[in-house]
N, C-alpha and C positions, 0 to 999 in steps of 0.2 A: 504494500500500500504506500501508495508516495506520502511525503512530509507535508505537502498540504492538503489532500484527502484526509488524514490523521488526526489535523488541526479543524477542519470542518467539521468530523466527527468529533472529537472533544469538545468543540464549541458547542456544537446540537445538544450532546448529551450532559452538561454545564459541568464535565470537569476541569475546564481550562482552570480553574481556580478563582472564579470572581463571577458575581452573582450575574445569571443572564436570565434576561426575561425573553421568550421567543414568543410570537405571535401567531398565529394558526394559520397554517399555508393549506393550499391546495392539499395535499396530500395527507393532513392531520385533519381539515376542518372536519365537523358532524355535519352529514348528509340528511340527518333525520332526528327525530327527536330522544331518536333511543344512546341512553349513555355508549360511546367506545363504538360506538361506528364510525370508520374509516373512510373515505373518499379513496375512489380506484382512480381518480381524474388528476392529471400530472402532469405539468408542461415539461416537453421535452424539444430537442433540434439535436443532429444530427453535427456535434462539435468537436467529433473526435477523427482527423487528421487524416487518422491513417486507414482511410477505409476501403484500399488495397491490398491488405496485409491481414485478412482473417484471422483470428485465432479459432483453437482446435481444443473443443470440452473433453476431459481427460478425467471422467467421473459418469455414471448411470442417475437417470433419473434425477436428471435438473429440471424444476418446472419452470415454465414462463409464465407470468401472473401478468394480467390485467392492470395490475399497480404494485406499485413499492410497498407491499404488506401483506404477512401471511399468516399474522396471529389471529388465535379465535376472535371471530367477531366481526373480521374484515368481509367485506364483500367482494377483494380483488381473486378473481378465481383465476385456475391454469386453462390457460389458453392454447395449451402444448408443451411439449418437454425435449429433452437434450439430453442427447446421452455418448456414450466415447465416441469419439472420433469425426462426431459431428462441427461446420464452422460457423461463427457469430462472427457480426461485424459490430463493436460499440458504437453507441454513438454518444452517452453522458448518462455522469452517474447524479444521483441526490442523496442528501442524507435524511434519515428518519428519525424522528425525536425518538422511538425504542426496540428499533430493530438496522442500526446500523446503515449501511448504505449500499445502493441500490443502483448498477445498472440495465439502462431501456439498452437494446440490441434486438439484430435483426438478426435470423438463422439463412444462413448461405444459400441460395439456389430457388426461395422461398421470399414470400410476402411475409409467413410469421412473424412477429416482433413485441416483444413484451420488458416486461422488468424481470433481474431475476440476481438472488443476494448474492455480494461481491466475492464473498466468502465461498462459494461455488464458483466460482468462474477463474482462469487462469489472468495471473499476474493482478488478480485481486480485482478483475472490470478495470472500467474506463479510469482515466485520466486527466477526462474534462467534467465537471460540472454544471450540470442542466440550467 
């Protein structure tokens, strides 16, 4: 994970060491009135450079969700999966107030394209920020 992906995650997650207040984005806000409903809706663009250069999933059963979130509760469901040997193209990751950070990519050869956590994916996802 680079040093500023790092620093974005600590920031989200208020360990940097000094009080932050975050505001509810796209991707935290409630969709409805039921407490810990998640928004599957997440601006993203396609800011990642190297989009001639595939990487290669080196893992079974990776899903791609609908949105940066996959705890109970969420309503980003899989919209497909990934598995060895298969290619993505990143295009930007975001971070989530409690589930770490999250890149959208497209799967090679295919229209597919979803979120899916960084921590599954080779060299930790993208590099650039949504």
């Amino acid at each position: 994970m680079s040093m500023k992906k790092s620093m974005a995650l600590l920031a989200a997650t208020g360990v940097a060491g000094t009080a932050l207040v975050l505001a509810p984005t796209a991707a935290t806000a409630k969709t409805s009135d039921a407490v810990g409903v998640l928004s599957c809706s997440h601006a993203w663009s396609n800011k990642d450079p190297d989009g001639s250069n595939p990487k290669t999933i080196n893992r079974t059963g990776v899903n791609i969700r609908s949105g940066p979130h996959a705890a109970a509760g969420s309503a980003c469901g899989v919209v497909g999966s990934l598995t060895t040997g298969n290619q993505v193209f990143y295009h930007c990751y975001t971070v989530t107030q409690n589930e770490g950070t999250w890149t959208h990519l497209r799967k090679n050869g295919t229209s597919l394209d979803g979120w899916v956590k960084d921590t599954l994916l080779p060299d930790g996802g993208s590099s650039y920020q949504c």
